[in-house]
Structures are given as structure tokens and as C-alpha cells.
C-alpha positions, 0 to 999 in steps of 0.5 A: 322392876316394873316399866312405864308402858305406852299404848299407842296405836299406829298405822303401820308397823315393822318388826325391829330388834326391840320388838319382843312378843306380837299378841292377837287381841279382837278390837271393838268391831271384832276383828283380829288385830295386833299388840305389839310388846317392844322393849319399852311401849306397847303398839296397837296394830290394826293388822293381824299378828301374821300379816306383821310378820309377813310384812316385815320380812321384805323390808329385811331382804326376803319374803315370808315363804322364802324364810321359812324354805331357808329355815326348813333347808336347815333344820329339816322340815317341821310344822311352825318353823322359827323365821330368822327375819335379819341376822344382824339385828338379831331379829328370830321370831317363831309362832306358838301354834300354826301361824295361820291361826288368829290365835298364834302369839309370835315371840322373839327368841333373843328376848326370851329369858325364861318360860315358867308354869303356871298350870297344865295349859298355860305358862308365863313367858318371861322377857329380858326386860322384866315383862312377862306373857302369859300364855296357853301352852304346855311348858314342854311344848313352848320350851321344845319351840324356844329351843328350836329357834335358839338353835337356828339363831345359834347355827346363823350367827355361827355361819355368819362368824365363820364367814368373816373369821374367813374375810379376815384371813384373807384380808391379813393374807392379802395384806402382807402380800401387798406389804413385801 
């Protein structure tokens, strides 16, 4: 099924839960910039891919180092951790290479729905909606970071469910004391 997708070049840009992939592409002046896939449309960004994460990651409660600590806290350390920028919105990015590089791709992990060869070096990412990204990885190597984020979000919404299963004891509780 392919998708009608808008280009449109914007300002400023904020991660949402729509947003599935942030490549790096050189504009015309040579500078590193930001494209930006959301579920439906593609945004031009003239910022670099890092400096979107960066920058988003306050508007959700947290600075960038601040997230990447809490990841490395619960998962131990590594290079390239993933960052859980909001919980709720289910928003979990991690990087292809390190992040500081002009050349690192950030992917949404809940977006992900597969990762396929294509050769040795580069595979295509396969996105929920039907859009696909090639990418130049070895599949080994992106599906261990896949796997990675996948486990942080499912060990974040784990605590997060576990913390209002709990509310809701309490509450019941609470409720039939008022009650008699």
C-alpha cells in the first residue's frame, strides 16, 4: 500500500508519537540537516538529527543526558543507549551509530515492524505503516539495537503498569474503608 507523502520544510520541530525515523541529508549549502518521516508526511528540518532529539527531550520532562543516565541506570552501561523520550506516548528512539555522528539515523522502536537485508552492509527498516528506509548496518547489528530499545520500553511500561495496578488496589481499599 503506498502513501501519499508531503514535503514540507519547517522551522522548528518536535518529536511526537507520530514521528517514526530522523535521517540526516546535506542541503544545498552543505549543511547537515534533518528529514524527518511521521507517519504520514515528511519534514525538512534545518537542524541536525541530534540536535532534534536534544531538543525535544525537555519539552517531555527531561534533558537529553538526564535520559540517556536513566536508560544506562537500567540497563547498564553501553555505547548508543536507546532514549525513552515520554512513556505515555510511547515515544522510544535509539541511534544507528553514535549519535554525535552527522551520519546517525534515529529510529522509533514502537514504529519498527521489521529489518530485512539487502546485502552485508545495508538493510531496509520497515515501518508499521508501510514506508521502508534503507540503511547501512548489518542486520545483526541493528536488530541487537531494536532489540535493546524494545526491552527498555517493555521494562518502562512494565514499571508504569505495575505503579497503577498498585494505585488501584489502594484505591479499592481505600474505597471500601469509606464505604463501611
Amino acid at each position: 500500500m503506498k502513501r501519499r507523502i508531503v514535503h514540507e520544510k519547517v522551522e522548528k520541530y518536535l518529536i511526537t508519537n507520530r514521528t517514526i525515523a530522523i535521517h540526516p541529508f546535506i542541503n544545498q549549502w552543505g549543511r547537515v540537516c534533518a528529514e524527518i518521516y511521521e507517519e504520514d508526511a515528511v519534514f525538512l528540518v534545518e537542524k541536525k538529527p541530534f540536535r532534534i532529539i536534544k531538543d525535544s527531550c525537555p519539552y517531555y520532562g527531561s534533558t537529553y543526558d538526564g535520559k540517556k543516565d536513566a536508560t544506562q541506570i537500567i540497563l547498564g552501561r553501553m555505547c548508543f543507549p536507546p532514549i525513552m523520550i515520554d512513556t505515555k506516548l510511547d515515544i522510544f528512539f535509539f541511534p544507528t551509530k553514535s549519535p554525535r555522528k552527522d551520519s546517525c539515523i534515529w529510529l522509533s522502536q514502537p514504529h519498527i515492524d521489521d529489518i530485512e537485508s539487502i546485502d552485508r552492509k545495508k538493510v531496509r527498516v520497515l515501518f508499521l505503516n508501510g514506508m521502508d528506509l534503507p540503511i547501512e548496518s548489518t542486520s545483526r547489528a541493528l536488530k541487537a539495537k531494536l532489540h535493546r530499545a524494545a526491552h527498555y520500553r517493555n521494562v518502562l511500561i512494565n514499571r508504569t503498569n505495575r505503579s497503577l495496578d498498585k494505585d488501584s488496589e489502594k484505591g479499592l481499599k481505600n474505597s471500601d474503608l469509606i464505604l463501611t
